[in-house]
N, C-alpha and C positions, 0 to 999 in steps of 0.2 A: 504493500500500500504506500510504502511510503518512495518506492522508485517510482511509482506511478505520479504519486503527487509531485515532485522532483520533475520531473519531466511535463507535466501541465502547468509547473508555474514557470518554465521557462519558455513553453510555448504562450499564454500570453504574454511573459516576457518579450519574446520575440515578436510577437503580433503588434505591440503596442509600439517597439521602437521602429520596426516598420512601416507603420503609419505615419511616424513622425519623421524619419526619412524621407517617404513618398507613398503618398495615400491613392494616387491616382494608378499609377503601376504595381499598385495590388487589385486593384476592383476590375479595372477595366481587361487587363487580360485571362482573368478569373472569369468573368461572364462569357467573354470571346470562345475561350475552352472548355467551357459548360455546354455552349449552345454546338461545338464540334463534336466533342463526345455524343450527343445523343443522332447522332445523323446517320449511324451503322443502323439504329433501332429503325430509322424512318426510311433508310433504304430499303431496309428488309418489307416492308408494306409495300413500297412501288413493286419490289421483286415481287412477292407473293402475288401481286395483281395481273402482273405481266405474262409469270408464267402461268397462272390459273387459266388466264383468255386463250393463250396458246396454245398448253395441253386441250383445252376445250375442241378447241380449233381443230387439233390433229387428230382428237377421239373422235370426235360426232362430225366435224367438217364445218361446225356454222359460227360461223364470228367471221370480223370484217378487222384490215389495220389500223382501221381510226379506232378501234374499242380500245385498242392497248396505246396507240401513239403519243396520247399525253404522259401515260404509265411509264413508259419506254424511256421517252424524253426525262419525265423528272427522275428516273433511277440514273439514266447518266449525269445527271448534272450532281445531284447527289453523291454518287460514286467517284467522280469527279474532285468532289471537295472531301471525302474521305480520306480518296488517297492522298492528297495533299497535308492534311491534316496529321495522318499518319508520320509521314517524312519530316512536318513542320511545328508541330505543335510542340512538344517536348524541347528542343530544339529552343523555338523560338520562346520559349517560357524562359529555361535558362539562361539567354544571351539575355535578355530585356530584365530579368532578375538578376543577374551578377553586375552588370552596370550600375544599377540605381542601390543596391543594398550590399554588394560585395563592398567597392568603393565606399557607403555611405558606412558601413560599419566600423570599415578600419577606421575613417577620420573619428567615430566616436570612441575607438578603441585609444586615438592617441589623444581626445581631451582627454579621456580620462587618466590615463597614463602622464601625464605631464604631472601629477598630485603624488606619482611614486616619488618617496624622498631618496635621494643619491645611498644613502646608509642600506635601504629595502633593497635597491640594486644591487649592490654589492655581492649579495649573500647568494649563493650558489643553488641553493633547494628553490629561494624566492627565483631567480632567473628560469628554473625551469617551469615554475610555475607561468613564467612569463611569456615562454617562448612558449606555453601548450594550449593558450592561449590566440598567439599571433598566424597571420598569415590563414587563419581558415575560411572557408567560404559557407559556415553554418548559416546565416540570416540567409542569405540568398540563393542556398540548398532548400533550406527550411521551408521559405516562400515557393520558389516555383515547385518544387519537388509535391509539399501541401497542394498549392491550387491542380497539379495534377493526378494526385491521389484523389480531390474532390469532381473534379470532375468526370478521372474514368471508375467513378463510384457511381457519378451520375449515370454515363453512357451503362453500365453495369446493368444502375436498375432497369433503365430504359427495357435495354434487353432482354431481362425478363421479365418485365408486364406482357412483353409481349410472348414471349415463351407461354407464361399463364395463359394470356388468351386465347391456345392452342392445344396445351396437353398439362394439365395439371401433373404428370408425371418428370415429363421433361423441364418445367418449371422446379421440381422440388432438387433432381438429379443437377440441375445448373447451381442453385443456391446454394447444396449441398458443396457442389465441386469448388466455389468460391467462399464459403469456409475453411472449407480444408487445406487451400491455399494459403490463406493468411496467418491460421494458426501455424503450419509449417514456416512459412517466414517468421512469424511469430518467434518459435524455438530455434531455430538458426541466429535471427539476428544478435543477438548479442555476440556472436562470433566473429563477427562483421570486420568490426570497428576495430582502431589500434585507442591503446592505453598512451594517451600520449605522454604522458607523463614519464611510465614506467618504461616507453621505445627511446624518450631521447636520454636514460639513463642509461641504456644501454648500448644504444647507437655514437654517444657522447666519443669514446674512447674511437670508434671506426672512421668515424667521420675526423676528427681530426687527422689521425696519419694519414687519411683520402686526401685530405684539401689541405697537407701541408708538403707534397710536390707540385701545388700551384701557387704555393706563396713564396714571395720574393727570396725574402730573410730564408725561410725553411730549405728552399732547393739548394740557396748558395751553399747554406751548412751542409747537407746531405752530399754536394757533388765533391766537397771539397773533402771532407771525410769519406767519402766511402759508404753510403748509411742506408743505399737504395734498398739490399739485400735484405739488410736488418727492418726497414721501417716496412716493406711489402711484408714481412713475415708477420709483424705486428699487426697489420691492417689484417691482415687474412685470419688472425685467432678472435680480434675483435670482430668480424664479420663473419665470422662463423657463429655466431650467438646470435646477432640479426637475420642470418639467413636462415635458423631452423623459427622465428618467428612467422618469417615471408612463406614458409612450406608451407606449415601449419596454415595460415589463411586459405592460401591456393586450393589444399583438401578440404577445407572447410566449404568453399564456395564451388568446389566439382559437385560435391556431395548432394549441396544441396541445388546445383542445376540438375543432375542427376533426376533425384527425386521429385523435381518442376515436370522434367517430363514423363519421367512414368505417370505421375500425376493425370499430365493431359492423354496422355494415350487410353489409359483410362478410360476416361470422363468420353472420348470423343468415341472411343470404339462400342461404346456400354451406349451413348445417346441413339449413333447409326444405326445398332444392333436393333435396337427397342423402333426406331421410326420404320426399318425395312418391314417390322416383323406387323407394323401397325399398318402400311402400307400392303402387306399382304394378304391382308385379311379383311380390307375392303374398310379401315379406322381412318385412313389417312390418305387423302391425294398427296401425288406428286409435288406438286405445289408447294404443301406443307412440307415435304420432305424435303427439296430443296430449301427451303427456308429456312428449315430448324438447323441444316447442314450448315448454312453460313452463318447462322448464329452462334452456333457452337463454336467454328472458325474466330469470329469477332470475340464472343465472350471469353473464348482463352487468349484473345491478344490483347483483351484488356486485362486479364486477371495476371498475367505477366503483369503488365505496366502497374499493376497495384500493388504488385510483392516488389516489382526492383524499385517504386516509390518508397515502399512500407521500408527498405531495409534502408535507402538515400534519407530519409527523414531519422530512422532512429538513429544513423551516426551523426547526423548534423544533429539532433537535438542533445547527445554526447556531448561534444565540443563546443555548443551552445551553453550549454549546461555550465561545465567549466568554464566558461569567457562573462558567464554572467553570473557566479560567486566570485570569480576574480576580480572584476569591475563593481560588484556592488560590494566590497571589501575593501576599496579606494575611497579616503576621505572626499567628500567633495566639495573643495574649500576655493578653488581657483576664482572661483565667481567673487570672494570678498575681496581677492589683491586691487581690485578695481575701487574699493571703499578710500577716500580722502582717509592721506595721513598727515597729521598735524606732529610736528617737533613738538615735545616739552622743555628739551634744552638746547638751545640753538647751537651753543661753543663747545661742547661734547657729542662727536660723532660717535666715537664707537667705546663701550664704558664695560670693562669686565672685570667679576668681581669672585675668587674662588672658582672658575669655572675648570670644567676638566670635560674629558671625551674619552669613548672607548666604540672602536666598532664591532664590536662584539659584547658588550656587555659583560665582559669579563677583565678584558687587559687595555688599561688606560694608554691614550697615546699623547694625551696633553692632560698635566697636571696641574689642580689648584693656581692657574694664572688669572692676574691680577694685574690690569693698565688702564687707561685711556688714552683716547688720542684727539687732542682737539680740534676745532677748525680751521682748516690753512695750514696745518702742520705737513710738512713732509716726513715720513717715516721709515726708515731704512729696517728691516725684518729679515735676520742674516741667522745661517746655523746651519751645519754641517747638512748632507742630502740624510734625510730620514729624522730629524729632529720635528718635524712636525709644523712647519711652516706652513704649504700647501693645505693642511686640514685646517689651522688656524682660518685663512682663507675663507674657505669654505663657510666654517660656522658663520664666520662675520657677513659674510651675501647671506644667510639663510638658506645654505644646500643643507648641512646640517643643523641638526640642536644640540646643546648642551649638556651630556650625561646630568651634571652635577651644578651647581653654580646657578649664576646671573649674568645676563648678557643682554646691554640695548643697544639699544641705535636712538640719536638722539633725544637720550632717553625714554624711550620707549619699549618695553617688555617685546622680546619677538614674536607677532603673534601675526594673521594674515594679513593684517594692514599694515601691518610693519614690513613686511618681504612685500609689498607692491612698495612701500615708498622705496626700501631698496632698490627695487628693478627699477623703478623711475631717477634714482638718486646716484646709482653707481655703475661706473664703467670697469670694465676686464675684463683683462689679459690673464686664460688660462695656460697654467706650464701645459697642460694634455689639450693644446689647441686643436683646433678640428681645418684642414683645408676642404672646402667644399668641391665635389664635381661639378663645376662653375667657373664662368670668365673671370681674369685679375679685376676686373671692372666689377664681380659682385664679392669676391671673397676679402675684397678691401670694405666696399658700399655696405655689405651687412655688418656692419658696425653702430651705420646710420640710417636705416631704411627709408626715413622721410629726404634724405639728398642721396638715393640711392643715385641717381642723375646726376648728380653735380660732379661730374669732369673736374673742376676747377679744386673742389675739396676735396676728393679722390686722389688727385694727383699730391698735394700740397700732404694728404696723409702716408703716401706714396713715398714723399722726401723724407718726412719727420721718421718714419719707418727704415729707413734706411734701403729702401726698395726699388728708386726708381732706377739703374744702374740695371736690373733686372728685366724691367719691364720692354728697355731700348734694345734689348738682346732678339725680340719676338716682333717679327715682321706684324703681328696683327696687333699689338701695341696692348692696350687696355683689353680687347675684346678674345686673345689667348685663353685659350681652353685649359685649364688645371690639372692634371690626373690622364689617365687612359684609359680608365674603366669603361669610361660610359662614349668619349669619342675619342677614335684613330689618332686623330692631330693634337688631341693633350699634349702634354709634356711633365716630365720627373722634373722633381725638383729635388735641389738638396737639403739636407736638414734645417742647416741654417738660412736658406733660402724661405720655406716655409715660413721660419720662424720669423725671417722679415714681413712678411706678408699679414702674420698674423697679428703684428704688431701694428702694422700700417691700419688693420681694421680697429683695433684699440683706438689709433688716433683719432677715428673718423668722429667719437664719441665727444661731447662736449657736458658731460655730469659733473656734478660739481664735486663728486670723489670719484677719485681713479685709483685703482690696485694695477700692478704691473707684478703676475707671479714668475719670474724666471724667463725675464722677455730677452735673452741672448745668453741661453744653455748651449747655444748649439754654433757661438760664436766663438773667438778669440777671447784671450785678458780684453785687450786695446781695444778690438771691435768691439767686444760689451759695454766697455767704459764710453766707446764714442753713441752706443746705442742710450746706455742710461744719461748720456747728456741731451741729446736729442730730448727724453723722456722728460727730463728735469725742466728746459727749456718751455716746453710743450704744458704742464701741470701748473705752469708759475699761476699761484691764487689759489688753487683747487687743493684739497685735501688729498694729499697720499700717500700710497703704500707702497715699495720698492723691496721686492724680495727677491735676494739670492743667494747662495749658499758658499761665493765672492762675496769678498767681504771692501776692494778696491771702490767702489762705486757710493760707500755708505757715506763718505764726507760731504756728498749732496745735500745729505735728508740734516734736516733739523735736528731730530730725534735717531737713536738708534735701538731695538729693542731684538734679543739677540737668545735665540731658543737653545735650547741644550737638553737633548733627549725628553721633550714635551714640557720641559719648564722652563720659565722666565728665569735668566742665569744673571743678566745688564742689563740696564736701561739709562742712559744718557746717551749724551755730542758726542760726535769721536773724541776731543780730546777728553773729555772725563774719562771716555772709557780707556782713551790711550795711556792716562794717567794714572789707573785704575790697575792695568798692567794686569788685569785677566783674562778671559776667553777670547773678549775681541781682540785685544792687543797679539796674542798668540797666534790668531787666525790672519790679523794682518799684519805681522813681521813675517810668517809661515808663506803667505801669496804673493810676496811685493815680489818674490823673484821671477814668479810668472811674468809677471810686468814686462820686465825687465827680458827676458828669454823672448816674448813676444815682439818686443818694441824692434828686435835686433833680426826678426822673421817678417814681418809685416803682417796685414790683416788677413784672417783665412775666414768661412765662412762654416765649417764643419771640423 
């Protein structure tokens, strides 16, 4: 009872968000299909009529062409549109349902999705819950797959009203044989379907050494090593567990086509059996007997189309199923980031007090810190790679929360209006930047999407990034293609090349605080220092943040605040700290030699 319920509250589940999708491309091709389905029932009349006159004609001699010509005529137009219907209607159900609800689901799949916090991502069970989820086409299985389960229900009954009004036997033997179809699909289906959950835990392991001799990084390892022998033999143990999955289905679904058609052989040798015998005994004309022949014909080729419906619906209601406790398991708070935020304290931007973090709820990776940082401040945020700068980050935009502690933003409690003033308030530059499959003209412009067009600020972000030297390189100037994925004429880039780029889109931003997390990793000493002047230039007035785990660039910042395995270790000017004569000072008498080995090599860009 309770799979049952489970699966009717996801079908109005689903009914209800396909309405609100699109209400018209549910009804209107539902009715279309309804009025097709019964047209086998209303051929079989014109038939019945046709050949009654005919046989008449050829027993007794008396009838004339005109008695049957109209009869004639409307069974071909009829049959006509049958077979068409036939070839088109399923068909055409599906393409006009996967456009309007395939499409319409996912984009509901990623508002909702956009509410997962960065922390829920992380976690390895929660992604597959994620991925078992994505990518299906349940709403728009569900929909056409439904209206044509309803409809060759309709054509069905049709069918046999009119069997009753012929032979109450052959009536009972038709309902009968379309029961026992459905319960057989019935007990089959659950075999159907894959466990998606339980296939991409197993498939996990296959699938990566499949798809890591098409990855860059991976092949070069493999060729250079020697690793083809080893990693095929690994694919093949991990795919040998997937492939007694794939068996198992295939015998599942012979079995039961198998038993589809004994089924009908059945039913259709038992109907003939019974009309000859009715027919030879002076119970039944010809007429009827051809008649009941094509119905039986028709009725199994809709009772087919009701079982490969009935088993298409219960794997999308599966997957439906899962996609809508997943989704209604998602806070749904996006709608308040739009709610007016008001500052409480204008000269303290960002105010922490005790606060601490752990992504797993077990092992802290920022401990009891304790700062502010006021308005107009520049901030230099330095400390070895793995001391916890980048999560610091994080908390502060509101990707995450707070294990432990207090944490505002102009003085304000982090709450959903607080992460929309964020989003309205603050620019950045992530170390894990993203280049887009896109022109240099948008993977700068989305920085700023209202001067996506402006050429003139593009460019000018273009300088301050350190990128335009790049762009004079590409015959098609701004409008160069990024990547090769998606088209032939892309182009690679290099690390550091990237990472100009993605800094040029940083500039494009005009927020009155700016974060810069590790905007020249992938540069020189010299080229980073010449990149965070750039940066320094660019922020004059704005509140910011300047992180890297170089420590040559902090003399910029105002302030310097300086992590050390998730704790606040300093905080002052370089020269206090210099004076200070601990961590920082270590880290920059320990880099100056960089400098210096740099200055004597020139700028490199990786």
């Amino acid at each position: 009872m309770n799979k049952f319920k489970e699966k009717y509250d996801t079908m109005v589940w689903a009914v209800k968000l396909a309405l609100r999708i699109n209400a018209k491309i549910f009804f209107v091709p539902g009715v279309i299909s309804v009025v097709i389905s019964v047209l086998p029932a209303v051929a079989l009349y014109f038939n019945r009529e046709a050949v009654a006159v005919l046989s008449a004609y050829i027993t007794t001699g008396v009838g004339e062409f005109a008695d049957v010509r109209f009869a004639i005529l409307a069974l071909g137009i009829v049959l006509t549109l049958v077979g068409l219907s036939n070839r088109l209607n399923r068909d055409m159900l599906n393409m006009l349902m996967h456009d309007s609800y395939y499409y319409g689901m996912f984009e509901h799949q990623m508002d909702c999705y956009e509410n997962i916090s960065l922390k829920a991502r992380m976690n390895s069970k929660f992604q597959d819950e994620l991925y078992s989820t994505m990518w299906r086409q349940g709403l728009s299985n569900v929909m056409s797959e439904g209206l044509m389960f309803v409809s060759q229900l309709a054509g069905a009954a049709a069918l046999l009203v009119v069997a009753l009004q012929v032979s109450g036997v052959i009536f009972f033997v038709s309902l009968l044989y379309i029961i026992a179809i459905l319960v057989l699909t019935l007990a089959f289906a659950d075999k159907f379907f894959w466990d998606s959950k339980e296939y991409n835990k197993i498939s996990r392991l296959q699938k990566h050494y499949q798809d890591s001799s098409m990855s860059q990084g991976v092949a070069k390892e493999m060729r250079v090593y020697g690793l083809k022998d080893e990693v095929l033999l690994r694919w093949e143990k991990a795919y040998s567990v997937v492939e007694k999955l794939h068996i198992k289905r295939a015998k599942d679904k012979a079995w039961f086509s198998f038993a589809l058609s004994i089924g009908f052989y059945v039913f259709i040798i038992g109907m003939i059996g019974y009309s000859i015998l009715q027919v030879a005994n002076g119970y039944m004309t010809v007429d009827v007997f051809i008649m009941l022949y094509v119905l039986g014909l028709n009725l199994n080729r809709m009772t087919q189309t009701l079982s490969d419906c009935f088993v298409a619906i219960d794997d999308a209601i599966y997957f439906l199923t899962i996609q809508r406790k997943f989704i209604q398991s998602i806070p749904d708070n996006v709608k308040d980031w739009e709610e007016g935020f008001v500052p409480t304290d204008e000269n303290i931007v960002f105010d922490a007090k005790n606060m601490c973090f752990s992504y797993d709820d077990e092992k802290e990776v920022l401990h009891d810190l304790t700062f502010s940082i006021k308005k107009g401040e520049t901030i230099a945020l330095v400390g070895l790679n793995g001391s916890g700068k980048s999560t610091l980050v994080k908390l502060l935009i509101g990707l995450f929360e707070p294990t432990k502690g207090d944490l505002r933003f102009y003085g304000n409690p982090y709450d959903d209006k607080t992460r929309g003033g964020i989003m309205k308030r603050v620019g950045m530059f992530f170390q894990d930047f993203h280049i887009f499959h896109a022109s240099i003209r948008e993977n700068v412009g989305f920085g700023d999407l209202k001067n996506l067009g402006d050429e003139e600020k593009i460019r000018l972000a273009l300088e301050k990034g350190g990128a335009t030297h790049i762009v004079e390189r590409f015959e098609k100037g701004l409008e160069q293609w990024l990547e090769k994925y998606v088209k032939h004429d892309g182009v690679w880039l290099s690390g550091g090349e990237k990472q100009r780029f993605a800094v040029s889109r940083a500039h494009m931003s005009s927020k009155e605080v700016q974060i810069f997390d590790e905007p020249a990793a992938a540069l020189d000493p010299i080229a980073e220092m010449k990149q965070f002047q750039a940066i320094h230039e660019k922020i004059q007035g704005s509140t910011a943040i300047l992180i890297s785990h170089r420590v040559g660039f902090a003399r910029l910042a105002d302030r310097i605040l300086v992590l050390d395995e998730g704790r606040l270790a300093e905080d002052g000017t370089h020269e206090e700290l210099m004076n200070k004569n601990g961590i920082y000072a270590n880290f920059f008498y320990e880099q100056a030699q960089w400098y210096q080995q740099s200055s004597e090599g020139g700028e490199a860009d990786e």
